[in-house]
C-alpha positions as CSV (number, residue, x, y, z in Angstrom):
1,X,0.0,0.0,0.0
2,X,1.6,3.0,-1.0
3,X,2.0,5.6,1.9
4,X,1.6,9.7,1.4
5,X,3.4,12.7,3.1
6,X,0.0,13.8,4.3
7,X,-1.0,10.2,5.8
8,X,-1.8,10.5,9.3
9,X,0.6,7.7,10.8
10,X,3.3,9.6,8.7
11,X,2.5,12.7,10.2
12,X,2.6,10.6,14.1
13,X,5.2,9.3,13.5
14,X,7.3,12.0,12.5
15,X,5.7,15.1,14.5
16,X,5.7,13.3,17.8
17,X,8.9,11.5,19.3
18,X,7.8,10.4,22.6
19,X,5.4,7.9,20.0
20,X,8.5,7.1,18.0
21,X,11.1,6.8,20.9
22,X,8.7,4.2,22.6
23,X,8.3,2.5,19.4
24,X,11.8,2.3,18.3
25,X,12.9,1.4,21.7
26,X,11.2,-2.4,21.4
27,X,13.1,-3.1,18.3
28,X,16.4,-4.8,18.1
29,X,19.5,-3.2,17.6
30,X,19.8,-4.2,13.8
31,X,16.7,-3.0,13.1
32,X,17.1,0.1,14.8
33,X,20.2,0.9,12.3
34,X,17.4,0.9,9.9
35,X,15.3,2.9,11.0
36,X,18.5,5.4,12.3
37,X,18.6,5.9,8.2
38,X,15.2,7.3,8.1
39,X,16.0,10.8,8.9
40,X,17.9,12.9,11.4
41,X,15.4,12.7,14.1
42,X,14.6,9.5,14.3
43,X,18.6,9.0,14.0
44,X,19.4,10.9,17.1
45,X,16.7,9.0,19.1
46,X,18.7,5.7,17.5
47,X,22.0,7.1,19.2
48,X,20.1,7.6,22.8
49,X,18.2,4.1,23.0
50,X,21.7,2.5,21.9
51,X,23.4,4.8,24.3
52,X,21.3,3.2,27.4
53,X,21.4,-0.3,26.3
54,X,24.1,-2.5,27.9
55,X,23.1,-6.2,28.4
56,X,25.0,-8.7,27.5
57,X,23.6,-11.7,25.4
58,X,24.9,-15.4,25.2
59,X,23.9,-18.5,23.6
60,X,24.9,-21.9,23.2
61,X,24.3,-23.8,20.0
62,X,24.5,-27.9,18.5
63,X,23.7,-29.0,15.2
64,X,20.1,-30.6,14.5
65,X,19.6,-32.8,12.1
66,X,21.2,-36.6,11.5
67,X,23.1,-35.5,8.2
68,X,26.2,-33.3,8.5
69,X,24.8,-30.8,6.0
70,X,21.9,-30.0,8.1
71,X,23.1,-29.2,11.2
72,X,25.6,-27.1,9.5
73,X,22.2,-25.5,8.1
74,X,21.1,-25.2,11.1
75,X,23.6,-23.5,13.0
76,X,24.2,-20.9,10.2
77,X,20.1,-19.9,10.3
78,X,20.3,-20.0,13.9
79,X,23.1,-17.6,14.3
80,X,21.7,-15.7,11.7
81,X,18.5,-15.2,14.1
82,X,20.5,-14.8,17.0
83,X,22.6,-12.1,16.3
84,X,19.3,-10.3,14.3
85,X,17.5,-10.4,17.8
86,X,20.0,-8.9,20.0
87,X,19.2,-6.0,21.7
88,X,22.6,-4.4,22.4
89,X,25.3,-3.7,20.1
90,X,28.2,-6.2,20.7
91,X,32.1,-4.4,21.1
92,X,33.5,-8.0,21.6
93,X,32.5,-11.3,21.3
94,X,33.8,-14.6,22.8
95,X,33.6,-17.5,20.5
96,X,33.9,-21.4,21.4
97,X,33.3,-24.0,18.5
98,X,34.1,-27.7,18.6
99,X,37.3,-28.5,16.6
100,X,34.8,-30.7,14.4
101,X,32.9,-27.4,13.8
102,X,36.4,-25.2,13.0
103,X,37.0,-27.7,10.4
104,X,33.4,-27.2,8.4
105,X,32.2,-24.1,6.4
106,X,29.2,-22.4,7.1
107,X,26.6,-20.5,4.6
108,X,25.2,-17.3,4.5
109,X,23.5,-15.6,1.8
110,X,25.6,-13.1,-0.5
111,X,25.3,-9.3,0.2
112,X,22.7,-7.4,-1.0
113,X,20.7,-10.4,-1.9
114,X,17.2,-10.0,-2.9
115,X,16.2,-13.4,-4.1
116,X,15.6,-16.5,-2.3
117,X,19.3,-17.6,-1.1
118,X,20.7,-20.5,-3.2
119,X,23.8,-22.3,-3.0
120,X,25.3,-20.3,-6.1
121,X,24.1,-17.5,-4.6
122,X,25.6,-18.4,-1.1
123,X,29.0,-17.1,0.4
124,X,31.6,-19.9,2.4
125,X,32.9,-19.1,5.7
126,X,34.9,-20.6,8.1
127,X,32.7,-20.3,11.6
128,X,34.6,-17.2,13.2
129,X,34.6,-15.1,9.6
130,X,31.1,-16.3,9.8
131,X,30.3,-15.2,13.6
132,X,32.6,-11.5,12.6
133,X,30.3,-10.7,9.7
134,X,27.2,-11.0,11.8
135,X,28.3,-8.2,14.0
136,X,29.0,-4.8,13.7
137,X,32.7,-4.1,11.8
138,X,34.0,-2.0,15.0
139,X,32.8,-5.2,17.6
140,X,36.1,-7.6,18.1
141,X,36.1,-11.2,18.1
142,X,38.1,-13.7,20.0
143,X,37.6,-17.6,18.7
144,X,39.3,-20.7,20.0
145,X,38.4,-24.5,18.7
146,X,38.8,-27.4,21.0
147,X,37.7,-30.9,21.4
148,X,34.9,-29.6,24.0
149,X,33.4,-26.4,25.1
150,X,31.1,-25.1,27.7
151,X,28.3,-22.7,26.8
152,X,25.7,-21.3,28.5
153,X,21.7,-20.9,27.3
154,X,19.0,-18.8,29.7
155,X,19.9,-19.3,33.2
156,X,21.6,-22.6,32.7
157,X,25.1,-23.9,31.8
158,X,25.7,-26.9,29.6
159,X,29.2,-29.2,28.8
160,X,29.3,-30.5,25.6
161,X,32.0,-33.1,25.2
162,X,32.6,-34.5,21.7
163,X,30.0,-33.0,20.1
164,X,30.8,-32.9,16.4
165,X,28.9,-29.6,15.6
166,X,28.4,-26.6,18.6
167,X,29.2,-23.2,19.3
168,X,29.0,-21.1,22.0
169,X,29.1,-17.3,22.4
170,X,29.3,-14.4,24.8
171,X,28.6,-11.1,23.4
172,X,29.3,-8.4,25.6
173,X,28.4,-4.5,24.5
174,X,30.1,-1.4,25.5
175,X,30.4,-1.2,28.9
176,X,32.1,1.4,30.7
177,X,35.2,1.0,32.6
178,X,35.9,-1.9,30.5
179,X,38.4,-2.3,28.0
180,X,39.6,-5.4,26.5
181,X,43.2,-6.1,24.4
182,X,44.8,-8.8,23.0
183,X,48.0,-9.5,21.6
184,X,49.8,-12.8,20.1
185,X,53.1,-14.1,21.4
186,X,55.6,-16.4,18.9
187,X,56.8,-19.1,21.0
188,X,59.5,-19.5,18.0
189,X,61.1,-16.3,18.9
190,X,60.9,-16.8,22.7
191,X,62.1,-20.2,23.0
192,X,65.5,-21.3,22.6
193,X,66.3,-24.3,20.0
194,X,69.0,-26.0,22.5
195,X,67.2,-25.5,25.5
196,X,63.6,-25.2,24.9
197,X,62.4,-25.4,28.1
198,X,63.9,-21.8,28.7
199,X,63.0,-18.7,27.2
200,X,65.6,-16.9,25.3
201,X,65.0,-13.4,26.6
202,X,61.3,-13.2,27.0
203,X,60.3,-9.6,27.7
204,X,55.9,-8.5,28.0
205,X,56.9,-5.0,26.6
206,X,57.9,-6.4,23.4
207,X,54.8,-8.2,23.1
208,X,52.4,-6.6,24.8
209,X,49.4,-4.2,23.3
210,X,48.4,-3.0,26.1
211,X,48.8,1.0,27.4
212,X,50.6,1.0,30.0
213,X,48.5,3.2,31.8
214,X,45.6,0.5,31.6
215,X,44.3,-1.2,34.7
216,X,44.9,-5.2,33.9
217,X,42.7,-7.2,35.5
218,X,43.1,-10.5,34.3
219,X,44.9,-12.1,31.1
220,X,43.4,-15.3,29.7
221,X,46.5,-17.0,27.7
222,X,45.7,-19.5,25.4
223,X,48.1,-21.8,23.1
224,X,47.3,-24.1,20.5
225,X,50.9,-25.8,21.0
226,X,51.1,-28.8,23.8
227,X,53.8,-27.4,25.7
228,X,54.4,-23.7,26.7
229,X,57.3,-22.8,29.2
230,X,56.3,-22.0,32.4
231,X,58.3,-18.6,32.9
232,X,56.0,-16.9,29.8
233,X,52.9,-16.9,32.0
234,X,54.8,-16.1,34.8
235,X,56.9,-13.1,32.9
236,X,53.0,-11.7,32.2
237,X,51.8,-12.4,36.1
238,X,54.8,-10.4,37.2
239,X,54.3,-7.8,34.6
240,X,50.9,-6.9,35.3
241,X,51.0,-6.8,38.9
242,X,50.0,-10.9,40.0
243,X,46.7,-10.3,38.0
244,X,45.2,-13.8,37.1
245,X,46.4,-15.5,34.5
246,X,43.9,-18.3,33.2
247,X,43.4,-19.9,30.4
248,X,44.2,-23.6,29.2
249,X,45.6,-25.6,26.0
250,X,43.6,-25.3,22.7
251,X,43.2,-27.2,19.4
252,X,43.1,-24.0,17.0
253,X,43.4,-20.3,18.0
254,X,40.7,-18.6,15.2
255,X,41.2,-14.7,15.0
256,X,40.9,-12.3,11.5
257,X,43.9,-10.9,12.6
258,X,45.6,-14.3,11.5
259,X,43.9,-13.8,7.8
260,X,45.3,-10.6,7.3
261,X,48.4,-10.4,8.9
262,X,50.9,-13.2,7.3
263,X,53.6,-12.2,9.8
264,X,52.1,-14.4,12.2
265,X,53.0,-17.5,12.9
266,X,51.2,-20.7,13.1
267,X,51.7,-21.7,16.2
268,X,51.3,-19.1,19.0
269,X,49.9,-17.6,22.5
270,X,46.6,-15.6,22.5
271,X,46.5,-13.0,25.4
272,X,43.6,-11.3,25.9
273,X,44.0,-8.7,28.8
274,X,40.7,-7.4,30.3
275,X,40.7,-3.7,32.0
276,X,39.2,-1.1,33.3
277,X,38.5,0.6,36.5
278,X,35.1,-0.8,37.4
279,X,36.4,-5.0,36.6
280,X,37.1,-7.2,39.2
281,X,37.9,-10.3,39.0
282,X,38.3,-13.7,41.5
283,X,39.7,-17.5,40.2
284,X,40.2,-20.5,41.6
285,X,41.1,-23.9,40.7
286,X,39.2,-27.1,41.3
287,X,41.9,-29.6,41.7
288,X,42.2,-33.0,40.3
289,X,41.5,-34.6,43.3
290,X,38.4,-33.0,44.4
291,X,35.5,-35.1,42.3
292,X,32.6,-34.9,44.3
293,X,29.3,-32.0,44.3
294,X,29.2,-31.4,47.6
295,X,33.4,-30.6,47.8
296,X,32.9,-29.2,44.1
297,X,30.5,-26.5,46.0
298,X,32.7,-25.5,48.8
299,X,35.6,-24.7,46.3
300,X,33.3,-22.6,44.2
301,X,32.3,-20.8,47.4
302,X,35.1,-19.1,47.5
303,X,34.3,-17.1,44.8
304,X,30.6,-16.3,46.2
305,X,33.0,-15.3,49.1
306,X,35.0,-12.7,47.4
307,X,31.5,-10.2,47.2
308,X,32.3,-9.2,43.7
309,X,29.6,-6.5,42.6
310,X,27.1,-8.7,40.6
311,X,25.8,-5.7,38.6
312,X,26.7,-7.3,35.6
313,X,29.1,-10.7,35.6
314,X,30.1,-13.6,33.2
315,X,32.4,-16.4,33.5
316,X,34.9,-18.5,32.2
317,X,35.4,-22.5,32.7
318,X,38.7,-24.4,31.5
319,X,38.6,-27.8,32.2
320,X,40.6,-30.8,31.0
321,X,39.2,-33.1,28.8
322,X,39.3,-35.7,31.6
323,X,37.1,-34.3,34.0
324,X,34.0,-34.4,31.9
325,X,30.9,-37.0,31.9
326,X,33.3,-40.0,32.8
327,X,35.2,-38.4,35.8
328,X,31.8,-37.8,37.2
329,X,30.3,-41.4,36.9
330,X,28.6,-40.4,33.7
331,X,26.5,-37.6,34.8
332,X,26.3,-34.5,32.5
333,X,27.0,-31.0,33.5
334,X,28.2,-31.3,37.1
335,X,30.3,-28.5,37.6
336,X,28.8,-26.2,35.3
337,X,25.2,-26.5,37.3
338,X,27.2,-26.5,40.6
339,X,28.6,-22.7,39.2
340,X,24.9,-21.7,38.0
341,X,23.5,-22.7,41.4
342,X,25.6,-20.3,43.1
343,X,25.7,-17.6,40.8
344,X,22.6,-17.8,38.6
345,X,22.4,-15.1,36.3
346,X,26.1,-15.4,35.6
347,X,27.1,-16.9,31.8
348,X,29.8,-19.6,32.1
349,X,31.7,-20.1,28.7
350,X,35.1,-22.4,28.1
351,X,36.2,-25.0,26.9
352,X,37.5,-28.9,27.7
353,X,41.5,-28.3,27.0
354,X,44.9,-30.4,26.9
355,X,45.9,-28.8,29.6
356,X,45.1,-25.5,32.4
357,X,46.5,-22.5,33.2
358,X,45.2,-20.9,36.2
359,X,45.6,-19.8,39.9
360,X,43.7,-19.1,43.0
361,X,43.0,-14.8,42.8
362,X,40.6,-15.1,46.0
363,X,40.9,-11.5,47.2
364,X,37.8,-9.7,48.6
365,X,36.2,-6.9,47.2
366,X,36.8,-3.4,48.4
367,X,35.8,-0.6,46.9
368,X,38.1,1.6,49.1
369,X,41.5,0.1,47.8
370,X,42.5,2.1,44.8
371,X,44.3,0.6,41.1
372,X,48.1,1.2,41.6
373,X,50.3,0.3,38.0
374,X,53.7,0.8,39.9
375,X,52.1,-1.6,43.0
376,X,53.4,-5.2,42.6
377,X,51.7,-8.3,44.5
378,X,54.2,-9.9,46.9
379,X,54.2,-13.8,46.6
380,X,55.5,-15.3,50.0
381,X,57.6,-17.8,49.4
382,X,57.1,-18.3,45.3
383,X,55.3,-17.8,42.3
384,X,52.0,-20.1,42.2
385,X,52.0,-22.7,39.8
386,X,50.7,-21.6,36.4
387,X,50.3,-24.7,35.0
388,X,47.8,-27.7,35.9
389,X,46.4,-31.1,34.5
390,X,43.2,-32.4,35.4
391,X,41.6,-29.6,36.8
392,X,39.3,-26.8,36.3
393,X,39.6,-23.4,36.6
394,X,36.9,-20.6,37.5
395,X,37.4,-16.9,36.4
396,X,34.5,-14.6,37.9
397,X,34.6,-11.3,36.2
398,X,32.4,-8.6,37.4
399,X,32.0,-5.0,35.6
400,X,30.7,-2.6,38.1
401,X,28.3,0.6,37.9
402,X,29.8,2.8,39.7
């Protein structure tokens, strides 16, 4: 029906915002970039619903279907739909896909489409090009492949072990006093060929991406190589203060910065430091020998202990690939639920690795103690040890509003 200047719904909506802001503000965040096109008015309104929104979104995604080609179908129209319905505007995403899933290619239709989508018609990806184009060109993506990952959907968590096709995501939007970095490290230049157990002359400044006027958190360290010396993890705990430093042992480290750049190598760390005057952050690890719910629970505590502001929180989970459904007499999901149960609208992403990195940060929260970048954590005797196998390690992040 075609729709004239002098229509009376034309006229509404153009001659009173209070109608369009409360209208516009039920609409997703893609299609509010549509509508910011209309005119300048309606743009500006755009900019002040986006301005206020800041929740995060996450989802946890397996292929349907008992042919290959249809779950692979089915993940691509289901992040498709996703990513259309989110309400906030992601600056960086977190991605987890099976190493079964890295391997595939996923299908979206071609730009600017306005037919049916067909398979001529249809553009390849590999699942994190995929996941990038779905979001906005400034938001960054971080993607790792492993033989498991954790994922979280609603208000509960879920371990998936072996699955041949999944995905997982945390997308988390501008929020302020957080900033996030990352930078690669070549163990090939760090690592000497006669004694590779040693680093040859490993400094964080020559690596780093970081300001250094930044307030570092926590660093999750990642390697897709099955041995990584132990004074690399501790050169960056020192660096930055005894911050955290979590992570584990990954199949394939996924990033578009690997595409474009051919300087770097294929074997590598992925750092990602998280920042920012209103993040805390507590960790812990769940040791190999603890196996049980109930002891599970009283390690997890000591997060719920630390009274991190719980304005707005996610989570990371890196486990080893033997403390899944068979270390737990073949019951799904046990320390996952055991996290949601204590901190139920907290997101719990990760994956099952080759191997941990991790430590206990169990310091309480308090608001009086101020960031110091010159201020270094004393260790007593020694460093912690970095570097774990069949355990689990909790990182609790917390962004605050104040």
């Amino acid at each position: 029906m075609e729709v004239h200047e002098d229509d009376c719904r034309v006229k509404v909506l153009q001659g009173i915002p209070v109608i369009v802001f409360k209208i516009l503000q039920l609409l997703p965040m893609k299609t509010l970039h549509s509508c910011a096109r209309v005119c300048r008015a309606w743009n500006e309104i755009v900019t002040e619903i986006k301005r206020k929104r800041s929740r995060l979104h996450w989802f946890c995604l397996e292929g349907e279907g008992r042919e290959e080609d249809l779950q692979l179908q089915s993940i691509s129209d289901e992040l498709m739909q996703t990513f259309q319905n989110f309400t906030s505007e992601p600056s960086y995403l977190f991605v987890f896909c099976t190493s079964a899933l890295y391997e595939k290619r996923l299908y979206a239709p071609a730009p600017n489409s306005t037919r049916p989508p067909r398979a001529c018609r249809q553009q390849s990806h590999d699942v994190n090009s995929f996941i990038s184009s779905l979001g906005p060109e400034s938001c960054k993506c971080y993607s790792l492949a492993a033989d498991g990952i954790i994922g979280s959907n609603g208000d509960r968590s879920v371990e998936i072990e072996h699955s041949p096709l999944a995905v997982a995501c945390l997308a988390i939007p501008k929020l302020e006093g957080l900033e996030i970095y990352d930078f690669f490290i070549d163990l090939n230049r760090h690592i000497s060929p006669l004694t590779p157990e040693v680093p040859d002359q490993f400094n964080v400044e020559d690596v780093t991406s970081v300001p250094y006027d930044k307030e570092v958190k926590a660093i999750l360290f990642f390697s897709d190589r099955d041995f990584c010396p132990q004074e690399i993890p501790l050169g960056l705990l020192d660096y930055y203060n005894g911050c955290p430093v979590v992570g584990g042992y990954v199949d394939h480290i996924l990033s578009p910065d690997l595409d474009t750049d051919p300087g770097l190598p294929d074997t590598q760390i992925h750092c990602i430091a998280l920042c920012g005057s209103n993040v805390q952050v507590a960790s812990v690890i769940i040791k190999d020998e603890v196996s049980s719910e109930k002891n599970i629970e009283r390690e997890l505590c000591k997060l719920k202990d630390c009274n991190l502001p719980m304005d707005t929180t996610f989570a990371f989970m890196f486990a080893c690939l033997g403390r899944g459904r068979a270390f737990h007499n073949n019951k799904d999901n046990v320390e996952s639920a055991v996290f949601r149960k204590l901190f139920p609208k907290t997101p719990l992403f990760g994956f099952f690795g080759n191997g941990e990195i991790g430590m206990n940060y169990l310091h309480p929260y308090d608001p009086s103690k101020s960031f110091s970048k010159s201020k270094k954590t004393k260790f007593n005797r020694h460093h912690p040890k970095l570097s774990h196998a069949y355990t689990s390690i909790f990182l609790l992040v917390s962004v605050s509003s104040e």
